[in-house]
Biopython code that builds the backbone (N, CA, C, O; Angstrom):
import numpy as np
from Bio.PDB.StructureBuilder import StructureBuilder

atoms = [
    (1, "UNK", "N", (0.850, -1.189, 0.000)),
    (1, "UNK", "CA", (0.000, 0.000, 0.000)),
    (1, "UNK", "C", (0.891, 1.247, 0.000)),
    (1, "UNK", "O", (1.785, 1.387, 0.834)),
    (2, "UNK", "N", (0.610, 2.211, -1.018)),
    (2, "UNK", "CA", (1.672, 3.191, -0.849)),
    (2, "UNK", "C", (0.895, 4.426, -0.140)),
    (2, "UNK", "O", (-0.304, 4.708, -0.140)),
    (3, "UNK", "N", (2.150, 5.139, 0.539)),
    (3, "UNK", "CA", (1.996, 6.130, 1.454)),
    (3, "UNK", "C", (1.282, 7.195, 0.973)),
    (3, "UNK", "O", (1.433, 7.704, -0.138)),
    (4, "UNK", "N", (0.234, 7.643, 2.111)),
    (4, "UNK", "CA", (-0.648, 8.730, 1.297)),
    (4, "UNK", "C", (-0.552, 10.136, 2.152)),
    (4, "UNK", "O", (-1.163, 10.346, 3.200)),
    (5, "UNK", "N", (0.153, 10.865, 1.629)),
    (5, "UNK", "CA", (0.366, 11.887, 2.073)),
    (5, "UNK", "C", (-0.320, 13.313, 2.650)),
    (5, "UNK", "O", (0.015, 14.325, 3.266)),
    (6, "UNK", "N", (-1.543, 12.687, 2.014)),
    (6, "UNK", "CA", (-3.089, 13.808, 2.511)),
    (6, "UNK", "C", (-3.134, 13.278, 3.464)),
    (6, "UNK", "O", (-3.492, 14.122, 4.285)),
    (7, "UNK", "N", (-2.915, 11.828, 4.216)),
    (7, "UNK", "CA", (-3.623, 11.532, 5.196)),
    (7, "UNK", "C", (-3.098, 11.705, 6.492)),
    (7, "UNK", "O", (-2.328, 10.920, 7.046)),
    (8, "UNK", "N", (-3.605, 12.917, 7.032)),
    (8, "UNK", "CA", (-3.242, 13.477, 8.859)),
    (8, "UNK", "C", (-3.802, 13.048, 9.332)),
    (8, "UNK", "O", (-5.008, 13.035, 9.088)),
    (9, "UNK", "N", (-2.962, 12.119, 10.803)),
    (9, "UNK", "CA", (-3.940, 11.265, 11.983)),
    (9, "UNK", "C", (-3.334, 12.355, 12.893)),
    (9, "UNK", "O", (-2.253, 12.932, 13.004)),
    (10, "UNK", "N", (-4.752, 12.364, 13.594)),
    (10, "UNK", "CA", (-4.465, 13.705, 15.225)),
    (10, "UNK", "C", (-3.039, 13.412, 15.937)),
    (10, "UNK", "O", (-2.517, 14.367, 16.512)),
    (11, "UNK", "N", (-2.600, 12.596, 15.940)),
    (11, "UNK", "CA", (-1.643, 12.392, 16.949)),
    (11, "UNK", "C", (-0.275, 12.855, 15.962)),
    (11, "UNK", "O", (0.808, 12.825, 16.547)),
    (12, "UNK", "N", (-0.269, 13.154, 14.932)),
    (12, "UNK", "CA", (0.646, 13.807, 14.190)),
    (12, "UNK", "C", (0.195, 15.520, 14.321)),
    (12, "UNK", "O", (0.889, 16.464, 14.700)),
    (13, "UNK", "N", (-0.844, 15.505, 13.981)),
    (13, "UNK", "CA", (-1.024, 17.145, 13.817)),
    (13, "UNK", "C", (-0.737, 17.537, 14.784)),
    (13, "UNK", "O", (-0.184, 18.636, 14.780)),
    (14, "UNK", "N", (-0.991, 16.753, 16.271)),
    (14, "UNK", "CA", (-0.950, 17.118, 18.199)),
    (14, "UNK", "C", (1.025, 17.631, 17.929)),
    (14, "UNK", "O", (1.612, 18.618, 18.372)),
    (15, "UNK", "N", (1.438, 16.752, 17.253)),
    (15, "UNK", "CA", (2.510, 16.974, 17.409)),
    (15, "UNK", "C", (3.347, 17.862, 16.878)),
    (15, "UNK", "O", (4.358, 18.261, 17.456)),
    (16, "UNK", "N", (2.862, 18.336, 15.399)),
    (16, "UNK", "CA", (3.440, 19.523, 14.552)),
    (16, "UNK", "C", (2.618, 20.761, 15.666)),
    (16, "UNK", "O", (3.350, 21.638, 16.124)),
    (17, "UNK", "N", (1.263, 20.771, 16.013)),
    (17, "UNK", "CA", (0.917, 21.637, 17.085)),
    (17, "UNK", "C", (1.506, 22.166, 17.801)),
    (17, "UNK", "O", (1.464, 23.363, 18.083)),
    (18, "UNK", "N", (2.673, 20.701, 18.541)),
    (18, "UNK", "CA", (3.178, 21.545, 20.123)),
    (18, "UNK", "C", (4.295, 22.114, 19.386)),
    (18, "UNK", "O", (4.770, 23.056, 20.020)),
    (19, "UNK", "N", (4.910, 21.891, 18.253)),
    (19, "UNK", "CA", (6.093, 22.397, 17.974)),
    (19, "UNK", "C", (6.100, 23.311, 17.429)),
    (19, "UNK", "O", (7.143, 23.848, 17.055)),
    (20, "UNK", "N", (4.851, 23.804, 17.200)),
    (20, "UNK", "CA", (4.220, 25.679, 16.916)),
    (20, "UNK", "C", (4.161, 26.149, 17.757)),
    (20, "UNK", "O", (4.572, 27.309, 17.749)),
    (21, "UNK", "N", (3.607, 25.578, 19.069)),
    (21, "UNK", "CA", (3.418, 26.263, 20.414)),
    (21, "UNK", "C", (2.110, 26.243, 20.231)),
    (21, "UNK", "O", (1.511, 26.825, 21.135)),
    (22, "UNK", "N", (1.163, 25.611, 19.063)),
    (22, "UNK", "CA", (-0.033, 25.923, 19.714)),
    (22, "UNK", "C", (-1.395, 25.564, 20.272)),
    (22, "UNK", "O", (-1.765, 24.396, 20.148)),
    (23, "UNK", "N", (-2.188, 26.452, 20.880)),
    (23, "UNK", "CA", (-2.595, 25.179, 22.199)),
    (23, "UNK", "C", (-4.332, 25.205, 21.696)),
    (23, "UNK", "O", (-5.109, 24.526, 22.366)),
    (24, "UNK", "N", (-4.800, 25.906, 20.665)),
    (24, "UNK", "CA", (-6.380, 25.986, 20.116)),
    (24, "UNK", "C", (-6.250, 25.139, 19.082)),
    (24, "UNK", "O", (-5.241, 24.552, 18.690)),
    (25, "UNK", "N", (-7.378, 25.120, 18.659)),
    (25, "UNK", "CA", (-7.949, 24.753, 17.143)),
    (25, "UNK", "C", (-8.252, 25.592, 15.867)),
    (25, "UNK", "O", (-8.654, 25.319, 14.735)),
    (26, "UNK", "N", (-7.902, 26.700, 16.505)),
    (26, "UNK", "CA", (-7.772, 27.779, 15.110)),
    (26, "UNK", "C", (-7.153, 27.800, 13.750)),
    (26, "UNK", "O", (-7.412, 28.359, 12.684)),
    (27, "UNK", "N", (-6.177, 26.929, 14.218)),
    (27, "UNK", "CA", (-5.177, 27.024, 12.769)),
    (27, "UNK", "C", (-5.284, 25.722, 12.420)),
    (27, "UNK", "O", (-4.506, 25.572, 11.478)),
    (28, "UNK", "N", (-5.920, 24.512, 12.709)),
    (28, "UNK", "CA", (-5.900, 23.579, 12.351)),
    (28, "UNK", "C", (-6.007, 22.650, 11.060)),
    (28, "UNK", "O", (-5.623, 21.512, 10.789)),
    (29, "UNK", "N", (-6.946, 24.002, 10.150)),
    (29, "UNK", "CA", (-6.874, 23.127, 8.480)),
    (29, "UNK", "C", (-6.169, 23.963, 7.826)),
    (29, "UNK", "O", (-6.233, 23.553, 6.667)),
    (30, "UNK", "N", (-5.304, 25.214, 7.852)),
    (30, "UNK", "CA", (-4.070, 25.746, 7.682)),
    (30, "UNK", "C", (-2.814, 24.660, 8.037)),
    (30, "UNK", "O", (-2.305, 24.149, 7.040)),
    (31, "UNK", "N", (-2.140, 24.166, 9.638)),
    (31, "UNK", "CA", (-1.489, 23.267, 9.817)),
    (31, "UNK", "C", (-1.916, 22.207, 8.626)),
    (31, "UNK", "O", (-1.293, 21.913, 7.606)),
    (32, "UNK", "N", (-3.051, 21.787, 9.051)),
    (32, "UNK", "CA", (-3.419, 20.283, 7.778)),
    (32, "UNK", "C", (-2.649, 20.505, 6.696)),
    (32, "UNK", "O", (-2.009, 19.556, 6.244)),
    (33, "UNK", "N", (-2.572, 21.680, 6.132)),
    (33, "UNK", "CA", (-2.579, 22.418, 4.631)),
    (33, "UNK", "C", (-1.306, 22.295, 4.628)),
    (33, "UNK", "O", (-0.765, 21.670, 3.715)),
    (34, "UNK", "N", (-0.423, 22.981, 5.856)),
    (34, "UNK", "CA", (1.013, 23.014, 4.993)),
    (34, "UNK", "C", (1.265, 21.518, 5.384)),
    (34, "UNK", "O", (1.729, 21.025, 4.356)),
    (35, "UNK", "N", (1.183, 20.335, 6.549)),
    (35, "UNK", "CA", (1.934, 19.455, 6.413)),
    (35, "UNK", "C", (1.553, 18.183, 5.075)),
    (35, "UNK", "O", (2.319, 17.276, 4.747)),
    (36, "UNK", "N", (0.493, 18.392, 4.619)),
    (36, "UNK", "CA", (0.495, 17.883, 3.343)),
    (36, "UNK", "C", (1.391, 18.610, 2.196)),
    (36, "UNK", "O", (2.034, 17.752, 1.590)),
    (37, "UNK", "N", (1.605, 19.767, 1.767)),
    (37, "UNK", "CA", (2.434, 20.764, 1.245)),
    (37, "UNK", "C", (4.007, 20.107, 1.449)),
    (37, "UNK", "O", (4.940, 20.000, 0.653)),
    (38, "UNK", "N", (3.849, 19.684, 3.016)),
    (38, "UNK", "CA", (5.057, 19.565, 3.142)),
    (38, "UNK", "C", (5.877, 18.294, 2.765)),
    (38, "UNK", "O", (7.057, 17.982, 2.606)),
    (39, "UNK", "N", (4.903, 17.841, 2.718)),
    (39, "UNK", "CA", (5.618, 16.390, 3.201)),
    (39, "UNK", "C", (4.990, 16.169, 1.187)),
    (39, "UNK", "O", (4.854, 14.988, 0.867)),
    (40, "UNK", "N", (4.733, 17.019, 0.271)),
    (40, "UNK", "CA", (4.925, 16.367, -0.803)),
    (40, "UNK", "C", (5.441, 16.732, -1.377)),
    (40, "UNK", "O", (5.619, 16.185, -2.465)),
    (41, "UNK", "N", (6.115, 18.043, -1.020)),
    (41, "UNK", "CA", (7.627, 19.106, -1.221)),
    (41, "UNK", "C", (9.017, 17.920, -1.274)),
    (41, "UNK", "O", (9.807, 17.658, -2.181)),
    (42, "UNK", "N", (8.840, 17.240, 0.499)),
    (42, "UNK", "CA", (10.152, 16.661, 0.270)),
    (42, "UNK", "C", (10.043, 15.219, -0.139)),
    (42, "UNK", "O", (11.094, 14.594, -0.279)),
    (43, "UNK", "N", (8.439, 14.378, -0.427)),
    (43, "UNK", "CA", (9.096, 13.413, -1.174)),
    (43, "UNK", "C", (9.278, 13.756, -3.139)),
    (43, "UNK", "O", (9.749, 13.008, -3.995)),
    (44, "UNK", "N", (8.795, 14.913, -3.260)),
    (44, "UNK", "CA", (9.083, 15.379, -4.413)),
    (44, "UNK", "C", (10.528, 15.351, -4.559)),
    (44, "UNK", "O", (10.933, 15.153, -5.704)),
    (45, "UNK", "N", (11.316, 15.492, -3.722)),
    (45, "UNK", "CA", (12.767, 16.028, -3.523)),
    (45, "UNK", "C", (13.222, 14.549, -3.167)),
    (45, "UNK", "O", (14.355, 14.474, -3.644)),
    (46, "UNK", "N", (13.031, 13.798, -2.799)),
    (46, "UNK", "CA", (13.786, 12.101, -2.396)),
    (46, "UNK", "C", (13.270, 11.611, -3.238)),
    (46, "UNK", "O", (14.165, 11.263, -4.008)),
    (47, "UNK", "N", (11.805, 11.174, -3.848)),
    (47, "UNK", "CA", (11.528, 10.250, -4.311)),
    (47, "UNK", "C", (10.080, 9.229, -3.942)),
    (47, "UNK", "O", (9.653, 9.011, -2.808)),
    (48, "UNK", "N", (9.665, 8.853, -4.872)),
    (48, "UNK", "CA", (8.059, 8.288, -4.710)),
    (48, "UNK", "C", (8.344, 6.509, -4.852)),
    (48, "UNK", "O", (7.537, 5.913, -4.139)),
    (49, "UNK", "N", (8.962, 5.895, -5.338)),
    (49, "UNK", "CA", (9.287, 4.756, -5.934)),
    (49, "UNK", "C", (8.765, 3.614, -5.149)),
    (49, "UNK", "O", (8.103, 2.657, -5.549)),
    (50, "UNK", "N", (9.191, 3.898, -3.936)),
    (50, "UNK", "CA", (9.204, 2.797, -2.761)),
    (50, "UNK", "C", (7.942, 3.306, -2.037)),
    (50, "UNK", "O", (7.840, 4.415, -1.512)),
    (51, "UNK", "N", (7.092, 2.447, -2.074)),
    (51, "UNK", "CA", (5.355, 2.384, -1.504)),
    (51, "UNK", "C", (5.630, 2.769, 0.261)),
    (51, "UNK", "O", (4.832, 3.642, 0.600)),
    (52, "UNK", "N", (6.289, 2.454, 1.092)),
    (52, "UNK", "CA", (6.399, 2.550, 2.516)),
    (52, "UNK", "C", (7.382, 2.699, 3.082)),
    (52, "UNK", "O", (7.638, 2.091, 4.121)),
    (53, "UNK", "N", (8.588, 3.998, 2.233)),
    (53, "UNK", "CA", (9.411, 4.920, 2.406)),
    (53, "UNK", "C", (9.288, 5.486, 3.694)),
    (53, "UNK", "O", (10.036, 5.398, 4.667)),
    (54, "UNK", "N", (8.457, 5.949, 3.570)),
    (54, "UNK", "CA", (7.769, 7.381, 4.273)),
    (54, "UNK", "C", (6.712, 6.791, 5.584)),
    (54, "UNK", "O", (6.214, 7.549, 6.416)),
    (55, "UNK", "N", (6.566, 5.744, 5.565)),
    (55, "UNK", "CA", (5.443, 5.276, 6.582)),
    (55, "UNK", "C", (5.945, 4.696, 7.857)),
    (55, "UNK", "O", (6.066, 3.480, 8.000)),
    (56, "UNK", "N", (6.361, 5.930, 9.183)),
    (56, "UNK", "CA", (6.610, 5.621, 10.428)),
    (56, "UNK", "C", (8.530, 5.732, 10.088)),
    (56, "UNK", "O", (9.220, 4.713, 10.106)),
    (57, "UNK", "N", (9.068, 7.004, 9.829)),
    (57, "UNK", "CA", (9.802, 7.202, 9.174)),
    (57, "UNK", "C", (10.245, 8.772, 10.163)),
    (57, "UNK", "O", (9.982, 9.935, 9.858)),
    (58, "UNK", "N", (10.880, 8.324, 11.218)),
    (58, "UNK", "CA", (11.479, 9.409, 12.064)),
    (58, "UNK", "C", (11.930, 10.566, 11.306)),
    (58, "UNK", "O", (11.421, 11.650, 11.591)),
    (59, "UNK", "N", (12.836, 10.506, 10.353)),
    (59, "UNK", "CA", (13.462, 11.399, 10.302)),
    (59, "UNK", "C", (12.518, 12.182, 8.767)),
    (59, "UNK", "O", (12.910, 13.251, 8.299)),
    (60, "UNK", "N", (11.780, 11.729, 8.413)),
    (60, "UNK", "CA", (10.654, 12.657, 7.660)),
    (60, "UNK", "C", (10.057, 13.164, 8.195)),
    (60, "UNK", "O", (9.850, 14.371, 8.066)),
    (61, "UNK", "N", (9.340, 12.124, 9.339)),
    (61, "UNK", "CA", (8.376, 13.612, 10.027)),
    (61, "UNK", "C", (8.939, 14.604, 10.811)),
    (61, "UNK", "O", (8.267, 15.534, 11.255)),
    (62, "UNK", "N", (10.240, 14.459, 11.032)),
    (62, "UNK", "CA", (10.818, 15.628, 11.221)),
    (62, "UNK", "C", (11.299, 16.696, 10.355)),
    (62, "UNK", "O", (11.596, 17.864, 10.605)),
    (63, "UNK", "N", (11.307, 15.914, 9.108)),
    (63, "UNK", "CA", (11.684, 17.308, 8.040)),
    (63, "UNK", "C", (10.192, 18.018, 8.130)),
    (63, "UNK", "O", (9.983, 19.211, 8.351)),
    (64, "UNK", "N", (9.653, 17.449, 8.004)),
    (64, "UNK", "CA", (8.134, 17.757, 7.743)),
    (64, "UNK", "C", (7.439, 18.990, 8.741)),
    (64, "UNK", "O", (6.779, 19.992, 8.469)),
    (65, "UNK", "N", (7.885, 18.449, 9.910)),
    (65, "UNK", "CA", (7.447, 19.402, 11.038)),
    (65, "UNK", "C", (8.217, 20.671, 10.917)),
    (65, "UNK", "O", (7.698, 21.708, 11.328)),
    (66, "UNK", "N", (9.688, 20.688, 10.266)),
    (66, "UNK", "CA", (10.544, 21.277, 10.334)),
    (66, "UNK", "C", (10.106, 22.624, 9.307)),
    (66, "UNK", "O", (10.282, 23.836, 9.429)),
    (67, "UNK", "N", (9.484, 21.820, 8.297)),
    (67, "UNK", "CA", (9.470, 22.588, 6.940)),
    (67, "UNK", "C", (7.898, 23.331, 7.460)),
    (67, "UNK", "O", (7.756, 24.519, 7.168)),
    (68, "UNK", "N", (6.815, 22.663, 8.173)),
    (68, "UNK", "CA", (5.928, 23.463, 8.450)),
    (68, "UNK", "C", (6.019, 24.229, 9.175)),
    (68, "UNK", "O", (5.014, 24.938, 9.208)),
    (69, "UNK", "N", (7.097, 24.618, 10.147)),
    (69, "UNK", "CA", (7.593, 25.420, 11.226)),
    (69, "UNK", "C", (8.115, 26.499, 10.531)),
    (69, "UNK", "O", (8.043, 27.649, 10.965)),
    (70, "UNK", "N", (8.538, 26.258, 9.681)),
    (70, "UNK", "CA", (9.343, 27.736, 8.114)),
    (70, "UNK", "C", (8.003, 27.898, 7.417)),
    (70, "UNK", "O", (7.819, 29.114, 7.481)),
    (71, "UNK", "N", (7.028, 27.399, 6.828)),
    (71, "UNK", "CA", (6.024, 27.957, 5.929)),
    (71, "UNK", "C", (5.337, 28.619, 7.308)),
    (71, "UNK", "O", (5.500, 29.821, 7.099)),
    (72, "UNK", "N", (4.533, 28.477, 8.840)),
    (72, "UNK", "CA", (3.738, 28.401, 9.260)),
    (72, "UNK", "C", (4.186, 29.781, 9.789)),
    (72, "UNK", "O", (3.311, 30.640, 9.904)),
    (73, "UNK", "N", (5.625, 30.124, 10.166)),
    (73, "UNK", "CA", (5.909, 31.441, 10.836)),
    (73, "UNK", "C", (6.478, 32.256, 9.891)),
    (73, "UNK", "O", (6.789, 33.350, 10.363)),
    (74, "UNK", "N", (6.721, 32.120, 8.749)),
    (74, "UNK", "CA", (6.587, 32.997, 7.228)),
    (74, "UNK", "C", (5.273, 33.057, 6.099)),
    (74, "UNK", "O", (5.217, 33.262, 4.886)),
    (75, "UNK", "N", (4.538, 32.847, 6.870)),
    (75, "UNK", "CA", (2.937, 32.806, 5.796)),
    (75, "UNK", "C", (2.386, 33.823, 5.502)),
    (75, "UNK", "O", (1.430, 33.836, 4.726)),
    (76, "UNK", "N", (3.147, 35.477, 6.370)),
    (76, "UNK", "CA", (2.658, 36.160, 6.170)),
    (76, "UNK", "C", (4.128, 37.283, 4.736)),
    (76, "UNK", "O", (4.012, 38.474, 4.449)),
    (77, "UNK", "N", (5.030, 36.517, 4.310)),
    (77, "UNK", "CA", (5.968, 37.105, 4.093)),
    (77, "UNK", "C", (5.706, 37.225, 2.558)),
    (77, "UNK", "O", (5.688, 36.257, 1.797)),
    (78, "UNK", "N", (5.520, 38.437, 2.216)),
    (78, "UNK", "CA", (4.292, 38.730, 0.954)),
    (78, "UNK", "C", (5.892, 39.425, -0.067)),
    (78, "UNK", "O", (6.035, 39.229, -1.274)),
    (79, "UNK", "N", (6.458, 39.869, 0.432)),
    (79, "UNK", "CA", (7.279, 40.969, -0.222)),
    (79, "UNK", "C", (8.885, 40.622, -0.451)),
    (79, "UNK", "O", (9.522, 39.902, 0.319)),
    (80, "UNK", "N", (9.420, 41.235, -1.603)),
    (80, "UNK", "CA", (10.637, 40.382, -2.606)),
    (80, "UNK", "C", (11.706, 41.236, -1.339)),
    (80, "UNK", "O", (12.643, 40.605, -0.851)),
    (81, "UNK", "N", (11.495, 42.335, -1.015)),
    (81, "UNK", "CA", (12.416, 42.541, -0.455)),
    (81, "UNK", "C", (13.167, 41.487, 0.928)),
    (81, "UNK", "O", (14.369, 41.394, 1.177)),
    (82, "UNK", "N", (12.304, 40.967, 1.473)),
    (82, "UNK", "CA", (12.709, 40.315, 2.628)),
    (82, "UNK", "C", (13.037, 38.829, 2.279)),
    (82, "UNK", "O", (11.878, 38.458, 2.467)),
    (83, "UNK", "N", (13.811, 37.442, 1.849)),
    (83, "UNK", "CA", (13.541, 36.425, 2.175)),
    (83, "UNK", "C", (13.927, 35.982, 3.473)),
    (83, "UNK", "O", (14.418, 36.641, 4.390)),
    (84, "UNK", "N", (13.615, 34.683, 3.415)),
    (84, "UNK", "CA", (13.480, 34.010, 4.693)),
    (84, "UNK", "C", (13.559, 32.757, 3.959)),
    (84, "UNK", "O", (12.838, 32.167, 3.154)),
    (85, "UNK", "N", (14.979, 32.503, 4.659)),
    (85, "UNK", "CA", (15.926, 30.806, 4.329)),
    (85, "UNK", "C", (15.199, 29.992, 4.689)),
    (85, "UNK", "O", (14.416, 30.247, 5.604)),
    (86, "UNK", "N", (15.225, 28.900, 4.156)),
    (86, "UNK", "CA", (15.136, 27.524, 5.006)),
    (86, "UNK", "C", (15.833, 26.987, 5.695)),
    (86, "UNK", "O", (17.014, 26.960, 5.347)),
    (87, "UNK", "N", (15.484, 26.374, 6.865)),
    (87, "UNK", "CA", (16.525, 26.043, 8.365)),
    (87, "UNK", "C", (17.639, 25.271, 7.040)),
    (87, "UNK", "O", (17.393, 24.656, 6.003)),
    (88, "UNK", "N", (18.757, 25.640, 7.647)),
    (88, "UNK", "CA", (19.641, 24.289, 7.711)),
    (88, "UNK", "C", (19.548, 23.145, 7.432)),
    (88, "UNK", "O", (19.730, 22.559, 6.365)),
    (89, "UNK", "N", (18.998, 22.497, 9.275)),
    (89, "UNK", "CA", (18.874, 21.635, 9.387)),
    (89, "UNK", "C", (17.463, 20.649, 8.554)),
    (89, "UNK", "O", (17.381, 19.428, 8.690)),
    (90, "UNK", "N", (16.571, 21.385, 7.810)),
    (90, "UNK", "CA", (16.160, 20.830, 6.904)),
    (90, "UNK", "C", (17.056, 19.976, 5.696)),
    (90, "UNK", "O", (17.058, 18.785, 5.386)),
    (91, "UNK", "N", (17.709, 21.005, 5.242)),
    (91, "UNK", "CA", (18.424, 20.651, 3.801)),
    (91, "UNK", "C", (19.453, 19.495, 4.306)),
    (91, "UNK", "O", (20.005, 18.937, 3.358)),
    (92, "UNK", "N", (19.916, 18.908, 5.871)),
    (92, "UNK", "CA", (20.417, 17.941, 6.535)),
    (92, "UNK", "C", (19.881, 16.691, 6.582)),
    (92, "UNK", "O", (20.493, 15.631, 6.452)),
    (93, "UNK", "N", (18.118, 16.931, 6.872)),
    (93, "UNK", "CA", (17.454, 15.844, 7.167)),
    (93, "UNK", "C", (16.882, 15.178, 5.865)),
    (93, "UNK", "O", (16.599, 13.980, 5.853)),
    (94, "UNK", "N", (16.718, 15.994, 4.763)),
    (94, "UNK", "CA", (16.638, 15.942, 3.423)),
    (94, "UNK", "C", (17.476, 14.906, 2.143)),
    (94, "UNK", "O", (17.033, 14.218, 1.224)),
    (95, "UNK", "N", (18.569, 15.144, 2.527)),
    (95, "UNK", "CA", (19.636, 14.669, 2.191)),
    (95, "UNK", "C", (20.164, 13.291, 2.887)),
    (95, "UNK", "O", (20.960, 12.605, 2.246)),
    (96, "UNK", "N", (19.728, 12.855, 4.225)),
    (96, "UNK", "CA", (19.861, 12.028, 5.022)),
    (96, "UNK", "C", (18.318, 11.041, 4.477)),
    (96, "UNK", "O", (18.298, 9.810, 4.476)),
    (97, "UNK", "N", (17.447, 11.692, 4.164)),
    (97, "UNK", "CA", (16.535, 10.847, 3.466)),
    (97, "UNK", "C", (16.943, 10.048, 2.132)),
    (97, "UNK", "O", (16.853, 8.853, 1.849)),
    (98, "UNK", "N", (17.455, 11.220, 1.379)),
    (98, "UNK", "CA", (18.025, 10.761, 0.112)),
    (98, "UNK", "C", (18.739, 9.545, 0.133)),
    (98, "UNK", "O", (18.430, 8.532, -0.494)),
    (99, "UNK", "N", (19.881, 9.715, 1.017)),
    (99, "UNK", "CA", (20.717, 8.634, 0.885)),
    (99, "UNK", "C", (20.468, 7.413, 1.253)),
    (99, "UNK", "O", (21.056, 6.470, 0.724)),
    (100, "UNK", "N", (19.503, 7.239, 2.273)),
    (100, "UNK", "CA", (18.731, 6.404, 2.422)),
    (100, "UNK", "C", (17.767, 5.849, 1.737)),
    (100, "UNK", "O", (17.457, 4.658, 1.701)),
    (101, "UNK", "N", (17.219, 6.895, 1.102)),
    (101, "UNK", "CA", (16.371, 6.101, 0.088)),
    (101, "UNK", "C", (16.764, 5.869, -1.442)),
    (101, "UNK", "O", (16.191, 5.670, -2.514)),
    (102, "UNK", "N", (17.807, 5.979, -1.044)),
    (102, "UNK", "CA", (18.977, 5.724, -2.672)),
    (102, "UNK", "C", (19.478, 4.363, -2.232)),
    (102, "UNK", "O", (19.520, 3.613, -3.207)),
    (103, "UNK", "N", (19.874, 3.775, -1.106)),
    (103, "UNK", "CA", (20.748, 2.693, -0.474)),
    (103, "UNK", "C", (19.180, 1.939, -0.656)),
    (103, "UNK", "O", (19.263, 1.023, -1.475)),
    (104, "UNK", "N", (17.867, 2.094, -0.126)),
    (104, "UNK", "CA", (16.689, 0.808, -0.355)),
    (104, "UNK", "C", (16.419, 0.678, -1.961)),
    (104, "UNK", "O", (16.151, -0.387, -2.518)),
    (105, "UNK", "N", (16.509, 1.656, -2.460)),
    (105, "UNK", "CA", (16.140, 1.994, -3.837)),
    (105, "UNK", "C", (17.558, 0.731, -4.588)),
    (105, "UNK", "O", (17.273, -0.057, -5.489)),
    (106, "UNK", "N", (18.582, 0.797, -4.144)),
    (106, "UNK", "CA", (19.415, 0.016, -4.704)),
    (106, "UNK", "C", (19.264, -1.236, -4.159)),
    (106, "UNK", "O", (19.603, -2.179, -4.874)),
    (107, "UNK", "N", (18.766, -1.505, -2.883)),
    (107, "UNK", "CA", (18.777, -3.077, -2.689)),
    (107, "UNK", "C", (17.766, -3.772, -3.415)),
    (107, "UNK", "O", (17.855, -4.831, -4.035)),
    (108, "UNK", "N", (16.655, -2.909, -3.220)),
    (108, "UNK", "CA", (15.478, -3.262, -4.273)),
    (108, "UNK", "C", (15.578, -3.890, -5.359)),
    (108, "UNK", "O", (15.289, -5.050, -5.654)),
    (109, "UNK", "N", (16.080, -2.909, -6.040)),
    (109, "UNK", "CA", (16.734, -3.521, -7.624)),
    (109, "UNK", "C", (17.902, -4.409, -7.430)),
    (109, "UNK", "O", (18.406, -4.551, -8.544)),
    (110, "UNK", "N", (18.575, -5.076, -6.542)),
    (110, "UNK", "CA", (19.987, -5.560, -6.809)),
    (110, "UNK", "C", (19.219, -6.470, -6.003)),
    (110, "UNK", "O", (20.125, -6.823, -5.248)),
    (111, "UNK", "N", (18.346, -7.020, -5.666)),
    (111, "UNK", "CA", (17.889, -8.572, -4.512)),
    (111, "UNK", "C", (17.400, -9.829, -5.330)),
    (111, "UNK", "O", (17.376, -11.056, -5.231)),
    (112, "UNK", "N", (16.809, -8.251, -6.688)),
    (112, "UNK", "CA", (15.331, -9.151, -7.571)),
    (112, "UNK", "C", (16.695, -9.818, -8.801)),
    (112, "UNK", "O", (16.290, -10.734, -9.517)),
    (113, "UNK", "N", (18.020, -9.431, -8.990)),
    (113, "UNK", "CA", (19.020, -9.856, -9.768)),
    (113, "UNK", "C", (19.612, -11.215, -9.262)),
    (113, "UNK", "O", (20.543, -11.747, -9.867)),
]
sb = StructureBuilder()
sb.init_structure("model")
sb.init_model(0)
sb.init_chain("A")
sb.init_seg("    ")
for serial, (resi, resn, name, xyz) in enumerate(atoms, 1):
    if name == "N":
        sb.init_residue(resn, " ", resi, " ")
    sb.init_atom(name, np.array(xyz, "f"), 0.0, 1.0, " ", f" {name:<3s}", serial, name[0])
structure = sb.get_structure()
């Protein structure tokens, strides 16, 4: 079954929540909004190939939270004069996906030989 990336269970959103700081339900189909955004940003950027990549996958949902933590406190950043980087430590956890999913991506193909 491959990973479906629209699909937010509460105990994920509870958790991109606390790492906003926040404690209502106000922003809740905004949050929804970017961590789908997000999380199809960076398997756009690693890769779709492998059906259950991404499913219970520490260090994605941390890019993920990471990357909604940069869209969620720049959402209001309308104007060319100002940007606003992406953490670091995104383009770290990103790349740490990659290689990982370059190393299953190769056993894959090299098991069925």
């Amino acid at each position: 079954m491959a990973y479906d990336y629209r699909k937010v269970d509460p105990e994920f959103l509870a958790q991109t929540k606390l790492s906003l700081r926040l404690d209502d339900d106000e922003d809740d189909l905004l949050v929804n909004s970017l961590i789908r955004a997000a999380r199809k940003d960076i398997m756009g950027e690693v890769g779709e190939q492998i059906e259950d990549f991404y499913a219970d996958n520490d260090i994605f949902d941390s890019a993920v939270i990471l990357e909604v933590s940069h869209l969620y406190n720049h959402r209001d950043a309308v104007s060319t004069q100002q940007t606003y980087e992406v953490p670091m430590a995104l383009y770290s956890l990103i790349n740490s996906l990659k290689d990982e999913y370059r190393y299953q991506l190769y056993k894959e193909q090299n098991s069925s030989n």
